[in-house]
TIZAKOL-802944 format. One record per residue (C-alpha): residue in one letter; x, y, z. Coordinates in steps of 0.5 Angstrom, whole numbers, plus 500, padded with zeros to 3 digits. Layout:
# residues N
AXYZ ...
***
This chain:
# residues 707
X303742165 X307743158 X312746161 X313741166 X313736160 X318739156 X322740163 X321732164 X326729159 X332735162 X331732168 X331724166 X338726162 X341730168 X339724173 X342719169 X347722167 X349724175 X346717177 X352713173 X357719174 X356717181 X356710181 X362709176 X367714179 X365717186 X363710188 X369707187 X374713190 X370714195 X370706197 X378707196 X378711203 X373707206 X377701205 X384704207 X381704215 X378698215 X382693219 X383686219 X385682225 X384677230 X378678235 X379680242 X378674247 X371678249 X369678242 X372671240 X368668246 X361672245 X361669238 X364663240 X358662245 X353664240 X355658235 X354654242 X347655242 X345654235 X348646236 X341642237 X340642244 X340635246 X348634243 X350641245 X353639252 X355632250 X359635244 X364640248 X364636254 X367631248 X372636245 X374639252 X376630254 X380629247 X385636248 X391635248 X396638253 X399643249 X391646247 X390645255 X395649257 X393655251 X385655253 X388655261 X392661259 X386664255 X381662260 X386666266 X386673260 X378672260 X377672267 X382677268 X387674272 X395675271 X399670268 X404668273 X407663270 X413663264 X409662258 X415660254 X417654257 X415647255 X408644256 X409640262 X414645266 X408649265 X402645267 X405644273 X406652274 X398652272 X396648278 X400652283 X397658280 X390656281 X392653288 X394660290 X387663288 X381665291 X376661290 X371665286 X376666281 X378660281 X370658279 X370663274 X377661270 X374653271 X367656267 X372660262 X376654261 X371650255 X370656252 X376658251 X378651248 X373651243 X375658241 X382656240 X381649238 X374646236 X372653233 X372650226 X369644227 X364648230 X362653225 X362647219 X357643225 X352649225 X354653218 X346652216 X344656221 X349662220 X350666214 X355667210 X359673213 X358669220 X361662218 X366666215 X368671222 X367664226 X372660222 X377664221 X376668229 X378675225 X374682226 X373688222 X374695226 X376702224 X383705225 X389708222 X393702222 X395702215 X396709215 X402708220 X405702217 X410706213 X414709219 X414702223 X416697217 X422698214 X421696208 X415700207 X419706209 X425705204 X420704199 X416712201 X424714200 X425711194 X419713191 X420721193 X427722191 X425718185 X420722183 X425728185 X429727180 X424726175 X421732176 X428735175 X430731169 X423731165 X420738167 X428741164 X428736158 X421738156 X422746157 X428746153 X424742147 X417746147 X422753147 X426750141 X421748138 X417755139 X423760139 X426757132 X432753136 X430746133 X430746124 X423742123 X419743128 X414741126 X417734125 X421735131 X413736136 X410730132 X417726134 X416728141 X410725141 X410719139 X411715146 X404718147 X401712143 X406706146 X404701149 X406699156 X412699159 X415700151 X421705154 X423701159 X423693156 X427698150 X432700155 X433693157 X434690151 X439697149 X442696156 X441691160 X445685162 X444682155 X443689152 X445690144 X448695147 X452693153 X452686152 X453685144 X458692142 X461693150 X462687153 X462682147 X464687141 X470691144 X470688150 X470695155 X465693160 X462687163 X455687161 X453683168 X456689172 X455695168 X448696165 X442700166 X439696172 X438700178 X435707180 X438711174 X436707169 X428708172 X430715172 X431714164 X425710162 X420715167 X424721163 X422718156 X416716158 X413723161 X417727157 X411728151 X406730156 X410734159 X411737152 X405739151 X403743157 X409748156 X408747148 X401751149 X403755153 X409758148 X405757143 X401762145 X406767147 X408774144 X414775141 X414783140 X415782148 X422778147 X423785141 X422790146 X427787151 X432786146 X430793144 X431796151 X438792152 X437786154 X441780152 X439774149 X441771156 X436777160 X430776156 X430768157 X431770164 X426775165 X421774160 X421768157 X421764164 X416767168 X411768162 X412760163 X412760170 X404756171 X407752165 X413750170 X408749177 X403744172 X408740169 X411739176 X406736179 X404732173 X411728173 X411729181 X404725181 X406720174 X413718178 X410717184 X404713181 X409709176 X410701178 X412698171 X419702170 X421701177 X419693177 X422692170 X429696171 X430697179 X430691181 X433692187 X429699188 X423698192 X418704191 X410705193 X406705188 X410697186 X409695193 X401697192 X401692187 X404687191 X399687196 X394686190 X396681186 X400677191 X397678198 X390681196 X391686202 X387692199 X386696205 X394696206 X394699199 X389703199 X392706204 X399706200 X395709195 X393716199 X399716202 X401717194 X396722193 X397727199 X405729197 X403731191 X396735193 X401738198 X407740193 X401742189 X398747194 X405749196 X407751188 X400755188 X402760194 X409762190 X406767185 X400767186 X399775186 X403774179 X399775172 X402771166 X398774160 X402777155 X397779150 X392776147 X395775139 X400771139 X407772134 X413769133 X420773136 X423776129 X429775133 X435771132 X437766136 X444765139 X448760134 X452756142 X444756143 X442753137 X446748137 X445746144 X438745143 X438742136 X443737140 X439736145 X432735141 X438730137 X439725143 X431725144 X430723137 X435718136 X433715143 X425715141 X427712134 X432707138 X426704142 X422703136 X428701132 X429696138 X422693139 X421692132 X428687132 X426684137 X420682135 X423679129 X429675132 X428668136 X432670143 X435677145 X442677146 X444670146 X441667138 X441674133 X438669127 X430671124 X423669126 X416671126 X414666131 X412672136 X407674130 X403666131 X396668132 X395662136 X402663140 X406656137 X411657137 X414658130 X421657130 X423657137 X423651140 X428650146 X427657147 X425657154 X419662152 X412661153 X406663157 X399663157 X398669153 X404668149 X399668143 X395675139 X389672141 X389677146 X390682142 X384682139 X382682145 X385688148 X382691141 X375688142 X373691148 X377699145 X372698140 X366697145 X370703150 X371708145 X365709141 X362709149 X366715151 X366719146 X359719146 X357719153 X363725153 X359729148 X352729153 X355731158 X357737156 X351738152 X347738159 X351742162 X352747157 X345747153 X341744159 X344748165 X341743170 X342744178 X349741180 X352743173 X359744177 X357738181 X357733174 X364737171 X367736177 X365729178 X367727170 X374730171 X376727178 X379721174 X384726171 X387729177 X388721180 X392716179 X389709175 X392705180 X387708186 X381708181 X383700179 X383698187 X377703186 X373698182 X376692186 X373694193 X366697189 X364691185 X367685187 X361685191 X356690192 X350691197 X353683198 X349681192 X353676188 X349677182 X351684182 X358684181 X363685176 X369682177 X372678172 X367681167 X370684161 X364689163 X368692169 X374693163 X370697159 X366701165 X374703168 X377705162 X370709159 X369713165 X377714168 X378717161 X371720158 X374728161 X378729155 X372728151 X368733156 X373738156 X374738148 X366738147 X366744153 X371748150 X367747142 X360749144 X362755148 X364758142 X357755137 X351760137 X345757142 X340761138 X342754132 X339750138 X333755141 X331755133 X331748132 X326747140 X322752136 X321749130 X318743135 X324739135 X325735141 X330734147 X333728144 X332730136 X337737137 X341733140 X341728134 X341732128 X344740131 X348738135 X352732134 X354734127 X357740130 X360736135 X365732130 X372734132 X370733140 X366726138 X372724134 X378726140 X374723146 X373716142 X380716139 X383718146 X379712150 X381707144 X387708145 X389709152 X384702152 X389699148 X395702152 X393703159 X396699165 X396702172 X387700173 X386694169 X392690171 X387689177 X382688174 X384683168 X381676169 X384669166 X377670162 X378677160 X385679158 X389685156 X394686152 X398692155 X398687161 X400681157 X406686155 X408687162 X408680165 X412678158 X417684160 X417683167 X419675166 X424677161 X420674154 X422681150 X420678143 X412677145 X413683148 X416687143 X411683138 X404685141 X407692142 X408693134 X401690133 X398696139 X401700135 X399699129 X392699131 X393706134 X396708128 X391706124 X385709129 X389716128 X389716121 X381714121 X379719126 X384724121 X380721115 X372722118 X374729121 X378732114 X372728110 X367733114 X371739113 X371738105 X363736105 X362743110 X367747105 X363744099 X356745102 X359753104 X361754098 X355753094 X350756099 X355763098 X357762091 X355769087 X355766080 X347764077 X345759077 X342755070 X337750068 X337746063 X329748063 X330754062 X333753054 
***
């Protein structure tokens, strides 16, 4: 009996946490591919009729004869002519006569038709005939008569003659529509091309950087990486005010200043100008990938090549690029999936270029065709896990471990390679710089590229506009009220996610609950999909569950929260993991013999250990609450507003000083949450230290009683 009480508490935490690990994750996916096979459409003649007949016998029976006696004698000859041709499809009877015709050639082919057949066909089109009228015709008038006797979901399939089945419709749209199928090629070579772009550029970087082709390397990663924590679509609307029609760039020093180019004509809209701003913007994650990867590597293997003959040339060829091969196949896909899932580059700078993921998008917000995209968001999917898959095959028999030490090559590098790195790593610093820079200016200066004089009006906390009068600007979100918004709810998401992140790992590392894998996999399913799919996800999961109305979500600030705790809670996981692997279990063996209780260990051994974990996956998902787009576009409500979506319909509309103010202030605020996170964590150490050091000190201590 004790040991199932103390067996108790393991399992009301682990069926928690699976509980809202399944409803908040595999729920919405799982909804997503059930969405994508629903197909809405009118009702078969049969189907109509049945539902029709049954709205018919809910009419009071004193009324109902006379009432479709009476809508049958108020038709018009255009709705005879349709309920006849209806009531010829009901019986099963061909058509004989030119459907396209006018109205009285065709009443008289009707009459000739019916004259030339039998006469129980004849009875069976006549008894169709008042069906098929208030089907066509009277079928709303009849819902609304009998609405009190139908449920909502009946008045609904009633008024609009629409059904529900199963089928792979939308899956097939892209090969019948064309422009569905010039967007999936779009979207297919444009991530081609940023998968050669990006995986080149960030290769050469992590190798200049841990190879010494790059002076300051240091400062050169923490510059790399700073579009990390930009806000939305920063490097596309950048590139715009640098190189778009009103470009400082194109317009102001080319076309204006020196008078080369016309700005209109030559400017960066288009297919290569998305090529750019995905560069930049997957650039720093890629960075990463290869920067573990070589960092890790053992120079002496570069030293005994050398040793052996082997040029500078031969080594890279035959050394240094197949230690980074499962870097390369990583960071492959990674760029494959973010290109193929990206919707805010192409919608900003290629106008004129259609692509998927901008498609889904459409359906969403403008046509509320979520079946359509969530087919398109499978269809996104299935190249990647293809690509994928076809990466794992090619050296897969391979290792790739050098040594488990990890040194830096002795060796000189070449001076033609030096400085084709160092110009390399140049050109993206100057560009990272030149996009703050930008964004920067422009929320200082009254109109881009037609009026250079200063303002502060895109600061207004109230959004007047200070200043700017004549503008053109403005919209609802013009003001940082939605701001602090956006700030308010990363304030309530983070703490959230670093926390629960934390008690995921520690049940499945302390605890080791059936299922343990089961929970892993579960919490790191939103790092291999893309936000888009987890967005429409919540959609279709929340707009109304179980049909009960006072469940649902939408429009919530709950269903913002909810969407970007869970969708970014695996990097807490995954640091936790990876921290409580290396801490000693007989700390929390010792503390449950001492009587110390679930709840308690948790609190006061193991939490504390946990700092730096707690702090990456709080920081992590305040700032991607500050900075996501793909999910919440969906999801953002006119009473719940974010501002990484407000930065996107002021870049999308062309109002560059809003966005470029907001996107300071998101900045700003991700700056200062680094700075707290690195404050709280370095305060810690030096506590540890203190406290380790008094505990270890070999001098004697003295009392003053001891005079």
């Amino acid at each position: 009996m004790m040991r199932l009480m103390r067996q108790l508490p393991r399992a009301v935490v682990t069926g928690i946490l699976a509980f809202l690990l399944a409803v908040f994750i595999a729920v919405p996916i799982g909804m997503v591919l059930l969405e994508s096979f629903v197909i809405s459409g009118p009702m078969p003649p049969a189907r109509l009729k049945a539902v029709t007949m049954e709205a018919i016998a809910e009419l009071p029976s004193s009324e109902r004869a006379s009432t479709v006696q009476r809508w049958v004698d108020t038709a018009t000859e255009a709705e005879r002519v349709e309920a006849t041709a209806a009531a010829f499809n009901l019986a099963e009877v061909p058509i004989a006569w030119d459907r396209s015709a006018a109205y009285s050639e065709q009443v008289k082919a009707i009459e000739a038709a019916m004259a030339s057949l039998a006469a129980e066909v004849r009875a069976t089109i006549e008894d169709n005939y008042a069906i098929s009228h208030v089907m066509l015709h009277k079928r709303t008038a009849l819902a609304f008569k009998v609405k009190d006797r139908l449920g909502p979901q009946a008045f609904d399939t009633l008024r609009n003659g629409t059904d529900d089945r199963w089928g792979l419709d939308h899956y097939l749209k892209p090969f019948q529509d064309s422009y569905l199928r010039n967007a999936a090629i779009n979207s297919l070579v444009l991530a081609a091309f940023s998968v050669i772009f990006t995986v080149s550029l960030a290769f050469a970087l992590a190798y200049g950087i841990n190879c010494g082709g790059v002076p300051w390397p240091s400062a050169m990663r923490v510059a790399f990486l700073m579009p990390l924590v930009a806000p939305p679509v920063l490097i596309a609307t950048a590139t715009v005010m640098l190189f778009g029609r009103r470009g400082l760039v194109t317009h102001a020093f080319l076309d204006q200043g020196l008078g080369l180019i016309n700005a209109d004509e030559t400017n960066l809209y288009g297919f290569f100008g998305v090529v750019l701003a995905q560069v930049l913007s997957f650039v720093p994650a890629t960075l990463i990938i290869f920067d573990n990867v070589m960092r890790r590597q053992d120079g002496r293997i570069d030293e005994a090549a050398a040793g052996l003959g082997a040029d500078h040339f031969t080594t890279f060829r035959h050394v240094t690029l197949p230690l980074a091969l499962p870097a390369l196949k990583r960071a492959v896909v990674l760029v494959f999936i973010m290109s193929l899932t990206d919707f805010g580059n192409p919608m900003i700078l290629g106008r004129d270029t259609p692509v998927l993921a901008g498609v889904v998008y459409d359906e969403i917000t403008a046509y509320r065709n979520t079946p359509l995209a969530a087919a398109l968001c499978v269809w996104l999917i299935i190249p990647s896990f293809l690509l994928y898959l076809g990466l794992e095959t090619f050296g897969r028999r391979k290792g790739y471990s050098s040594t488990s030490a990890s040194s830096r090559s002795e060796l000189s590098m070449p001076r033609s390679w030096r400085i084709a790195l160092t110009s390399i790593a140049g050109t993206v610093v100057a560009l990272i710089f030149a996009i703050y820079g930008t964004m920067g200016l422009g929320a200082v200066t009254r109109v881009w590229g037609v009026d250079w004089s200063p303002t502060l009006g895109y600061f207004s906390a109230s959004g007047v506009n200070v200043g700017l009068a004549g503008t053109g600007y403005g919209s609802s979100d013009r003001g940082l009220d939605v701001v602090w918004d956006s700030v308010r709810l990363a304030t309530i998401a983070g703490p959230l996610g670093g926390l629960f992140a934390i008690v995921i790992a520690y049940v499945v590392e302390r605890l080791r609950p059936p299922g343990a894998n089961l929970i892993v996999f579960l919490a790191l399913v939103p790092a291999i999909l893309p936000g888009i799919i987890f967005g429409i996800g919540y959609i279709v999961a929340f707009n109304l569950p179980f049909g009960i109305d006072s469940l649902s979500l939408t429009g919530t600030s709950a269903i913002l929260v909810l969407n970007i705790l869970f969708a970014n809670v695996f990097v807490g996981v995954l640091a936790a993991r990876a921290a409580l692997q290396r801490m000693d279990r007989s700390v929390d063996e010792a503390a449950e013999s001492l009587g110390a209780g679930l709840v308690s260990r948790f609190v006061r051994v193991t939490l504390p250990m946990l700092l730096p974990a707690l702090l990456l996956g709080m920081l992590y998902v305040f700032i991607d609450a500050l900075t996501t787009l793909s999910s919440v576009i969906f999801l953002v409500s006119g009473n719940h507003k974010l501002a990484s979506v407000a930065i996107f319909n002021h870049a999308n509309s062309g109002e560059y000083g809003y966005a470029a103010a907001k996107s300071l202030v998101l900045l700003a605020f991700a700056i200062a949450a680094m700075g707290l996170a690195w404050l709280i964590e370095k305060r810690k150490s030096l506590v540890s230290r203190r406290l380790s050091l008094r505990r270890w000190s070999p001098l004697p201590r003295f009392s003053t009683n001891n005079r």
